[in-house]
C-alpha positions as CSV (number, residue, x, y, z in Angstrom):
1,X,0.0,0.0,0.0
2,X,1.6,3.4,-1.4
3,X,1.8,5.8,1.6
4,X,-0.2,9.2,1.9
5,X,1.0,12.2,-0.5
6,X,-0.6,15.5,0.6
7,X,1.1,17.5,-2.0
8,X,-1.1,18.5,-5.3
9,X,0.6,17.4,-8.6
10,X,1.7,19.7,-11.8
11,X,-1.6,18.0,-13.3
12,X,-3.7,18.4,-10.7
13,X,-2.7,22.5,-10.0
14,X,-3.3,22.6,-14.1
15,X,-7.0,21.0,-13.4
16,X,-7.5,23.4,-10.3
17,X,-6.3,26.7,-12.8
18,X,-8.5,25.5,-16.0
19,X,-11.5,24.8,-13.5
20,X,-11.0,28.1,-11.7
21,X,-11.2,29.9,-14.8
22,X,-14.0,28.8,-16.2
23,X,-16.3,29.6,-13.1
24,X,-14.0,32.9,-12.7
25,X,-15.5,33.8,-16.3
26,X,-19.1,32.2,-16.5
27,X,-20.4,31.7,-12.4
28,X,-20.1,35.3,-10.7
29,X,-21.0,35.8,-7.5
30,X,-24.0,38.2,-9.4
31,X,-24.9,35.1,-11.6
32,X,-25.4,32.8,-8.9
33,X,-27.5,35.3,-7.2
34,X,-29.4,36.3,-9.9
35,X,-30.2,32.3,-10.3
36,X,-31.5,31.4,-6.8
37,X,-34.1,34.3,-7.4
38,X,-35.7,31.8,-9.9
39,X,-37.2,28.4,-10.4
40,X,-34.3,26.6,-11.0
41,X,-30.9,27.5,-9.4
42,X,-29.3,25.1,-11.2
43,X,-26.8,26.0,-14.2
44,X,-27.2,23.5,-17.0
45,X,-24.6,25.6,-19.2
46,X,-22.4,25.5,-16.9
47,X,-22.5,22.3,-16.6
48,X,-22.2,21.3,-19.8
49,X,-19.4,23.2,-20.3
50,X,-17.5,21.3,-17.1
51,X,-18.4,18.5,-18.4
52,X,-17.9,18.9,-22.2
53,X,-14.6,20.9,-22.0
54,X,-12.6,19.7,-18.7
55,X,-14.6,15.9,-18.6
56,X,-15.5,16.7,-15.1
57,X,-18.6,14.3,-14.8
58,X,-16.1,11.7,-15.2
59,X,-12.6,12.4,-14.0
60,X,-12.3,9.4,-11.5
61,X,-14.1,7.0,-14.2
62,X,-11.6,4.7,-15.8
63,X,-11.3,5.7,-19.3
64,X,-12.2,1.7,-20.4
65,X,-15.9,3.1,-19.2
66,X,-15.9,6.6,-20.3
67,X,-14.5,8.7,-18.1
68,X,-10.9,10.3,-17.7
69,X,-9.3,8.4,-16.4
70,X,-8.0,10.1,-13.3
71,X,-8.8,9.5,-9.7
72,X,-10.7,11.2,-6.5
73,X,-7.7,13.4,-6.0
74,X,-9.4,15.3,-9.2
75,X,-12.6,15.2,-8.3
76,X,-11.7,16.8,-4.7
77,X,-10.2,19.7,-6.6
78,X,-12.8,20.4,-8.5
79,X,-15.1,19.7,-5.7
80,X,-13.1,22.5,-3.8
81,X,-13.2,24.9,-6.1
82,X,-16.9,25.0,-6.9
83,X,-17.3,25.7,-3.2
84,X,-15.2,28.6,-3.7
85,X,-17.7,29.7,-5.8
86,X,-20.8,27.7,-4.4
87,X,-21.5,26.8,-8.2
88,X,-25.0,25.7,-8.3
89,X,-23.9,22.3,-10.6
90,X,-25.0,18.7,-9.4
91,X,-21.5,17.8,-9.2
92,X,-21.7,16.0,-6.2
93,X,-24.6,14.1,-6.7
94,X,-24.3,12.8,-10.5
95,X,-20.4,12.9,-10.4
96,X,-19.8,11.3,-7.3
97,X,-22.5,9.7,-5.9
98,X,-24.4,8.4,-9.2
99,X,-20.9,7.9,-10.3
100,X,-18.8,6.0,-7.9
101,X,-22.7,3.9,-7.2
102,X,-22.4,3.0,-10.8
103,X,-18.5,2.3,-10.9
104,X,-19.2,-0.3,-8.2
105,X,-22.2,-2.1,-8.9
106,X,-22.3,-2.5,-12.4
107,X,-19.6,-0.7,-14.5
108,X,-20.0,-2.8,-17.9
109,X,-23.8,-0.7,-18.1
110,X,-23.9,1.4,-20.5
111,X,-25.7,3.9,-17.9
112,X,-21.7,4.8,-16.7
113,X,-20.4,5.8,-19.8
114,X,-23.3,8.5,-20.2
115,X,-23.4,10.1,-16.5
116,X,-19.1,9.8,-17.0
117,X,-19.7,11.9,-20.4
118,X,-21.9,14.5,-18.9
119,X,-24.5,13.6,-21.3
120,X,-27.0,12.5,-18.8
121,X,-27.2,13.7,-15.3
122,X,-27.9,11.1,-12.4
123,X,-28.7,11.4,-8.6
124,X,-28.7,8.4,-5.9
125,X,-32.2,8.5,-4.8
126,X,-31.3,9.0,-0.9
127,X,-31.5,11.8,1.7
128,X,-28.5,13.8,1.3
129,X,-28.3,13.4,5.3
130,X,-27.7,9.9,4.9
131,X,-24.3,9.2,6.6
132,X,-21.7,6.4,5.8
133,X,-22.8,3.5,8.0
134,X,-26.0,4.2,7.9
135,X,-27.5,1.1,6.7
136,X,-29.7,0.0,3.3
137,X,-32.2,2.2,3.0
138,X,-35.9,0.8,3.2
139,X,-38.3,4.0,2.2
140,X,-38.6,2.0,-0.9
141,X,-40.2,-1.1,-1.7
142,X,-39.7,-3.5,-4.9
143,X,-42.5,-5.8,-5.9
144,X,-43.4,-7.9,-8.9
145,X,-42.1,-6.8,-12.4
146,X,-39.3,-4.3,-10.7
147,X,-41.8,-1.8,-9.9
148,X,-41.2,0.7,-7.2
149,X,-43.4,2.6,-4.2
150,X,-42.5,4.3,-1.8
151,X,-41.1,8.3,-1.0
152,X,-37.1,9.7,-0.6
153,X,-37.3,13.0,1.2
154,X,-34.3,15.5,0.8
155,X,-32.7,14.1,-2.3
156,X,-29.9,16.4,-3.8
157,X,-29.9,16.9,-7.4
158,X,-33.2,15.0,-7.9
159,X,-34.8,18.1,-9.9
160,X,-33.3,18.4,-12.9
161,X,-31.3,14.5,-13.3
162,X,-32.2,12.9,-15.8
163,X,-31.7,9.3,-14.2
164,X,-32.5,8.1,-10.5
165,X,-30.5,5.3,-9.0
166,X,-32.9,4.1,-6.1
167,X,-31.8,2.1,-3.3
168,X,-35.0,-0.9,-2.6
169,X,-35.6,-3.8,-0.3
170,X,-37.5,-6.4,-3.1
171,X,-37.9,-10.5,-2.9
172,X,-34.7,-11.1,-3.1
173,X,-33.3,-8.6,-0.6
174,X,-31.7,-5.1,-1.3
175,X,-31.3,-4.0,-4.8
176,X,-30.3,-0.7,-6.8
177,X,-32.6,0.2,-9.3
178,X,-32.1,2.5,-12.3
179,X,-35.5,5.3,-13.1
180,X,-35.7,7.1,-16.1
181,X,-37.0,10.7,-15.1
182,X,-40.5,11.3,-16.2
183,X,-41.4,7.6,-15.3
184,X,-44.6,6.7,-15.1
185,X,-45.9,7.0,-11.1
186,X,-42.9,8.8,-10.4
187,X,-42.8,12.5,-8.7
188,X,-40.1,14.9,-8.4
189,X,-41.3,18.0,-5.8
190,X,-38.9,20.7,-4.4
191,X,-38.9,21.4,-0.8
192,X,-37.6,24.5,0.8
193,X,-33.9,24.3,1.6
194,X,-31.3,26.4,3.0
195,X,-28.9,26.6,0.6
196,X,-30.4,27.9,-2.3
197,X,-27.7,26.6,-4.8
198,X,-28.1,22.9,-3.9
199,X,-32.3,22.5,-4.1
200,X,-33.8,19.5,-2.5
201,X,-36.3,17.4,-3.5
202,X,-38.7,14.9,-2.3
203,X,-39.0,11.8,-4.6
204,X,-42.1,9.8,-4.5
205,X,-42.6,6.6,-6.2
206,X,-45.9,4.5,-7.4
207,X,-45.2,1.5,-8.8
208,X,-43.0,3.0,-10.9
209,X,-40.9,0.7,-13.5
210,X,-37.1,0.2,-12.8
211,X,-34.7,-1.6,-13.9
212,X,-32.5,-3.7,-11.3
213,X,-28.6,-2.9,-11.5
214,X,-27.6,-5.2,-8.2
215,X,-28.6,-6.7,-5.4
216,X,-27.6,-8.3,-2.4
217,X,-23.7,-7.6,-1.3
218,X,-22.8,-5.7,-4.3
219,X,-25.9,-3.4,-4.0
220,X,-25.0,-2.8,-0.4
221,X,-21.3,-2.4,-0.8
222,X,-21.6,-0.1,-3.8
223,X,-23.7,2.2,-2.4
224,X,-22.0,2.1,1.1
225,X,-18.6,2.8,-1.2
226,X,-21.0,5.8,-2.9
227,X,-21.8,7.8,0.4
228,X,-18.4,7.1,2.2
229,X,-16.5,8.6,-1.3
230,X,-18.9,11.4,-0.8
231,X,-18.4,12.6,2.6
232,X,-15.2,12.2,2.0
233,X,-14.8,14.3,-1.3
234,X,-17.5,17.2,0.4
235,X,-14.9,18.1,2.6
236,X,-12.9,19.0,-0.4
237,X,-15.7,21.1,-1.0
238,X,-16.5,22.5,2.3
239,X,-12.9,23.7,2.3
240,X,-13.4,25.3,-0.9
241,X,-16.2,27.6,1.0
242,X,-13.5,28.1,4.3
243,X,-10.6,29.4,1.9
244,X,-13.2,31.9,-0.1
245,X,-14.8,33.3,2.6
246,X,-11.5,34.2,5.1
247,X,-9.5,35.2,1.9
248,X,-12.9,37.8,1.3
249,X,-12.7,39.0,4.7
250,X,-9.2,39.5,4.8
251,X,-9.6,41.9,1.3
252,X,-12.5,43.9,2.7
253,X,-10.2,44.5,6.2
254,X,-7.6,45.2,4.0
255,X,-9.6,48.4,2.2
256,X,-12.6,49.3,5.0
257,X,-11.4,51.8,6.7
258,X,-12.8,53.3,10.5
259,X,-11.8,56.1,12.4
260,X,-9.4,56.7,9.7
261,X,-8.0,53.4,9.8
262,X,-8.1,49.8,7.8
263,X,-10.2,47.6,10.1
264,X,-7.4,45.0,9.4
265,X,-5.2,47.4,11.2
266,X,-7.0,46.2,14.5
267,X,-5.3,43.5,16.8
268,X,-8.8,42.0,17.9
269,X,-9.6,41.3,13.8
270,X,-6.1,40.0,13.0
271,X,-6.2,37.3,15.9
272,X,-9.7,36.4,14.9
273,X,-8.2,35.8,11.2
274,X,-4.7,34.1,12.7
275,X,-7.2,31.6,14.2
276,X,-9.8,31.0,11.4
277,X,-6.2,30.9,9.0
278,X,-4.9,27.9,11.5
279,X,-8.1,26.0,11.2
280,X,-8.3,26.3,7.1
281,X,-4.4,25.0,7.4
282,X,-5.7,22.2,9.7
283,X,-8.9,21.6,7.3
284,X,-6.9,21.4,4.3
285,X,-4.4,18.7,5.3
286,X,-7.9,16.5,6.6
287,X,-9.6,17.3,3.2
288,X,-6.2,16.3,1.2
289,X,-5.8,13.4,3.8
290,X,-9.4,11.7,3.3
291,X,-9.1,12.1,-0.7
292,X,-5.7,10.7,-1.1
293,X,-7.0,7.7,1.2
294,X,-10.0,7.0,-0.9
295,X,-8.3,7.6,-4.3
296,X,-5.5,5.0,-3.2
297,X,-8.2,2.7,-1.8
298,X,-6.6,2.5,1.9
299,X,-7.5,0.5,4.7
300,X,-7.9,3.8,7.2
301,X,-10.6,5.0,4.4
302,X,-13.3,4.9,7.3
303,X,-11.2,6.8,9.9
304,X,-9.9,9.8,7.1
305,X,-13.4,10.5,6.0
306,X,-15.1,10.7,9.7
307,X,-11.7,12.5,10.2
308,X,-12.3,15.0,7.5
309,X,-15.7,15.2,8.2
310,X,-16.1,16.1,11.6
311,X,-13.4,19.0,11.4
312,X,-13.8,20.6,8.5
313,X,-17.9,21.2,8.6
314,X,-16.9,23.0,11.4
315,X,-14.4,25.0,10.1
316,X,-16.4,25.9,6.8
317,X,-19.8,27.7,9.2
318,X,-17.4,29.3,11.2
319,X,-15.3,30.8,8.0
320,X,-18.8,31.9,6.7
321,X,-19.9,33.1,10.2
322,X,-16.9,35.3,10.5
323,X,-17.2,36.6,6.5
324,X,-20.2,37.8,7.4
325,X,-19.7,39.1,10.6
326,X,-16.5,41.0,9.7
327,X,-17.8,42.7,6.7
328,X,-20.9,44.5,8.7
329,X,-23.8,45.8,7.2
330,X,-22.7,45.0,3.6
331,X,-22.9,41.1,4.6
332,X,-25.9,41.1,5.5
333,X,-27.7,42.0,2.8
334,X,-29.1,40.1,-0.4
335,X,-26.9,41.3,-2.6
336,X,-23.5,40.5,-1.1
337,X,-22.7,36.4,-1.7
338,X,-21.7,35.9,1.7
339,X,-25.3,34.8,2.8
340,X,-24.3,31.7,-0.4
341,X,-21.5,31.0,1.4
342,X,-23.0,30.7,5.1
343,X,-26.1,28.5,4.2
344,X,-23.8,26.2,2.1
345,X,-21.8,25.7,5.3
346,X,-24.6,24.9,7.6
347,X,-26.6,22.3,4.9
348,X,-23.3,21.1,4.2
349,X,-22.6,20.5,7.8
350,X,-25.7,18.0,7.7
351,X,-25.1,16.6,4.6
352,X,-23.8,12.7,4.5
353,X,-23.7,13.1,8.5
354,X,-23.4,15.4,11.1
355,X,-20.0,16.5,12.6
356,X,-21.3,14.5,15.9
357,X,-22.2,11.7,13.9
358,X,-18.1,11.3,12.7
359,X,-16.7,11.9,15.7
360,X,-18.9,9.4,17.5
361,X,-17.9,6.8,14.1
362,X,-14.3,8.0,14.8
363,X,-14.1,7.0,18.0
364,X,-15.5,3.5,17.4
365,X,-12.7,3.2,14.6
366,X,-10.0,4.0,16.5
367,X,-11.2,2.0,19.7
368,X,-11.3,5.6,22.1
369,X,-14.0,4.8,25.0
370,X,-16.6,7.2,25.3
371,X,-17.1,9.3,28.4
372,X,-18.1,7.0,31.5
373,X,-21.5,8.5,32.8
């Protein structure tokens, strides 16, 4: 087993720049805004043109099924850098979850090569507070002829995928099941959420036709293998929102000025931003830590995840917290995206587990006793 590398590669700082730039020049701060005042926050430009131009969709599919070729190290990059900008893309749910689900149950379907291509989008039919661990879900039932009843609440990326993957208990056990949006019996409502650039969506079933992709172990290890990859990967992300908003804070100190000096000339805001910098530092080595560990397929994948988890949630509300806090009245309002930035933290710090639910996972991993009541 190769050991750890925390260090980004030439090709991975090339990925981060090309990815950087395209969100620099087609999701401003003004855009995203503009988008979670209407129906559908979601981009679908934008993400065609991740996937289409950089192969995003894909980057940790092997190239024999359509994707890049790459690994998860990729994918956390990118992940981190749409949090910088809280791009409202379903990268998380069709790229990794839809993606590694498919990888592991069944990657000779010919469903992988299309959700790897970006040419059809994909969501695992699952509340996005569904932690590792957690056991097969049983909301959903599967009866005779592969049809399918029963209702998902809170599932990420659910509105505009074109393809559900939906966890079911059936005859023969527990089973994955691929649904064609538009199915017959099947409905697709969004529920208020707080972060406006991830929607949610409850997803209600009928007897709706599916097709079976695996069941028994492989259905259960593959989508185990999908929401452990995920939490993992969302720290990337939850980085990505940490790093944006203390470098944004820092800028505005740097220029705001009060009785006739820069606000970042006071020793009360610099220690508050020496601390916040410490914990990003800290955050980033856990974020780098838990997608190197999952990309080489390591036997501490469990413990870097819960790892990764519990610290940097925690670091990405209170980088948000303090954005908004430091900048005054202008980061309160509407118009200023620190508001984005501060409700991604906080869903994110539900999503795929709570920061209490890692620690207490943690602690069974690595054999520490609770406290003795």
């Amino acid at each position: 087993m190769s050991a750890p590398d925390l260090l980004h590669s030439e090709i991975e700082e090339e990925l981060r720049a090309s990815v950087r730039a395209l969100l620099t020049d087609r999701c401003p701060p003004s855009a995203v805004l503009e988008r979670c005042e209407g129906p559908r926050p979601y981009d679908p430009a934008l993400w065609r043109a991740l996937a289409d131009e950089l192969g995003v969709a894909g980057l940790h599919v092997p190239e024999e099924y359509g994707g890049a070729g790459a690994s998860l190290r990729e994918s956390a990059v990118v992940l981190e850098e749409l949090g910088r900008r809280v791009a409202p893309v379903p990268f998380l749910g069709s790229a990794v979850l839809a993606g590694v689900l498919l990888l592991a149950a069944c990657p000779q379907d010919a469903l992988l090569p299309q959700v790897a291509g970006g040419a059809l989008t994909a969501t695992v039919a699952v509340p996005l507070s569904t932690a590792p661990g957690a056991g097969f879900p049983a909301a959903v039932t599967a009866g005779a002829g592969a049809t399918l009843s029963g209702r998902v609440t809170s599932v990420a990326d659910a509105l505009d995928a074109g393809l559900l993957l939906v966890p079911a208990v059936g005859p023969d056990g527990p089973a994955l099941y691929a649904v064609e949006a538009g199915a017959a019996g099947l409905g697709v409502v969004r529920r208020t959420s707080l972060d406006l650039t991830r929607p949610l969506a409850d997803v209600t079933l009928h007897e709706v036709p599916g097709r079976r992709l695996a069941v028994g172990e492989v259905a259960e290890r593959a989508l185990g293998q999908a929401l452990l990859t995920a939490a993992g990967l969302l720290a990337s992300e939850q980085l990505g929102v940490a790093e944006w908003c203390l470098a944004a804070t820092v800028e505005y100190l740097k220029e705001r000025r009060q009785f006739a000096r820069r606000l970042g000339s006071f020793q009360a805001l610099k220690h508050r931003l020496a601390d916040l910098w410490l914990e990003t530092v800290g955050a980033r080595a856990a974020a780098r830590y838990a997608a190197d560990t999952l990309a080489r397929g390591g036997p501490d994948a469990e413990v870097a995840v819960a790892l990764a988890q519990a610290h940097c949630a925690a670091v990405a509300v209170r980088a948000a917290e303090e954005c908004v806090q430091l900048h005054g009245g202008i980061g309160m309002t509407w118009e200023h995206p620190a508001h984005l930035y501060l409700k991604r933290a906080k869903a994110d710090q539900i999503a795929l587990g709570t920061p209490g639910h890692h620690r207490a996972a943690l602690a069974r991993l690595v054999d520490l006793p609770g406290p003795v009541g």
